[in-house]
C-alpha positions in Angstrom: 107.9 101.3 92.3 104.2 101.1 91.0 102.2 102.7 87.8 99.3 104.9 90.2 100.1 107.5 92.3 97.6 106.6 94.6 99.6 103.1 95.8 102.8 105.0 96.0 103.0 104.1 100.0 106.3 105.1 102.7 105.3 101.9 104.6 108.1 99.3 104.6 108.5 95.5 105.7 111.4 93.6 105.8 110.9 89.9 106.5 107.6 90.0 107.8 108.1 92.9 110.2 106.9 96.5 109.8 109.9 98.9 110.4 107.9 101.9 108.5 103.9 102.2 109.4 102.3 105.1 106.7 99.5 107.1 109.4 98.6 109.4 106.3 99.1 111.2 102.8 98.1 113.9 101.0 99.1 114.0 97.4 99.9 117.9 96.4 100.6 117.0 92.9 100.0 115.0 90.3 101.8 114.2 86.5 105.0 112.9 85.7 106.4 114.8 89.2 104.3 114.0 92.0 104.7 115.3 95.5 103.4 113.6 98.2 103.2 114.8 102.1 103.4 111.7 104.4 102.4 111.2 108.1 104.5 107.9 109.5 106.0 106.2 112.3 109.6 104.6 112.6 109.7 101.4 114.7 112.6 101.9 117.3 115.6 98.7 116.8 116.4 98.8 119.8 113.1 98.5 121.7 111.0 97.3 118.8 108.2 99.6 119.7 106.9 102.3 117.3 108.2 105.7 117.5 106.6 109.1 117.3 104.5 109.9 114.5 107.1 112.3 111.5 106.3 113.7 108.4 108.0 113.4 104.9 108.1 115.4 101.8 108.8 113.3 98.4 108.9 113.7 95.5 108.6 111.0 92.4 109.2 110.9 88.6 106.8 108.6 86.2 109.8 107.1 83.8 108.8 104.1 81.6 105.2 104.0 83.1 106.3 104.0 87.2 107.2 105.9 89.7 110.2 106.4 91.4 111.5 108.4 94.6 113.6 111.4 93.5 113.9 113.3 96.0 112.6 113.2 99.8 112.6 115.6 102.7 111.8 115.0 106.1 110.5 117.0 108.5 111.0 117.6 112.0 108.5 119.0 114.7 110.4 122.3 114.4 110.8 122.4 110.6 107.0 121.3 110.2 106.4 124.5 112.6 108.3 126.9 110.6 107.0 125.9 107.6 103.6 126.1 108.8 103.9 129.9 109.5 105.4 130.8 107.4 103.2 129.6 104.6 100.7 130.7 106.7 102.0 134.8 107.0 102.4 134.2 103.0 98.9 133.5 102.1 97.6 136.2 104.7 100.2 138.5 103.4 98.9 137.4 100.0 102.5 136.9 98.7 101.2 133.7 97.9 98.6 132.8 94.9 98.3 135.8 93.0 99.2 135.4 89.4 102.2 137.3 87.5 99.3 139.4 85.8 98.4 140.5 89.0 101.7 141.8 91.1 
């Protein structure tokens, strides 16, 4: 847990040894949810070598001044895909970012 959003990290170590290497984040937003958007890499137990590069969605509440996962989604190749597109046919659809007012 930590008090900034910006050292909220997915990298993990146990006992000296990296098992989760962050690549990347994007922070989609900020207050007392936050949503981050990580890039990162798994290393493999059985041949200790890092794995492919995946991509997690989570989400964290500020209680009592830190943050703390709530909620986390992640994303496969194909899932990352289909959400890609279909945001993407949204906003050039413009179903997406136009205000109640005007709809």
């Amino acid at each position: 847990m930590t008090e900034n959003i910006n050292d909220i990290t997915i990298s993990y170590e146990d006992e000296g040894e990296l098992l989760v290497e962050e690549l990347g984040k994007i922070i989609l937003t900020r207050g007392a949810w936050t949503s981050i958007l990580f890039r990162y890499r798994e290393r493999d137990r059985q041949t200790g070598a890092m794995g492919p590069p995946k991509a997690a969605l989570r989400r964290y509440q500020k209680h009592n001044g830190l943050f703390k996962k709530r909620d986390s989604i992640n994303l496969s190749a194909e899932a990352a895909r289909a959400l890609v597109a279909t945001l993407s046919q949204w906003l050039d659809e413009g179903l997406l970012g136009q205000s109640a007012a005007e709809e």
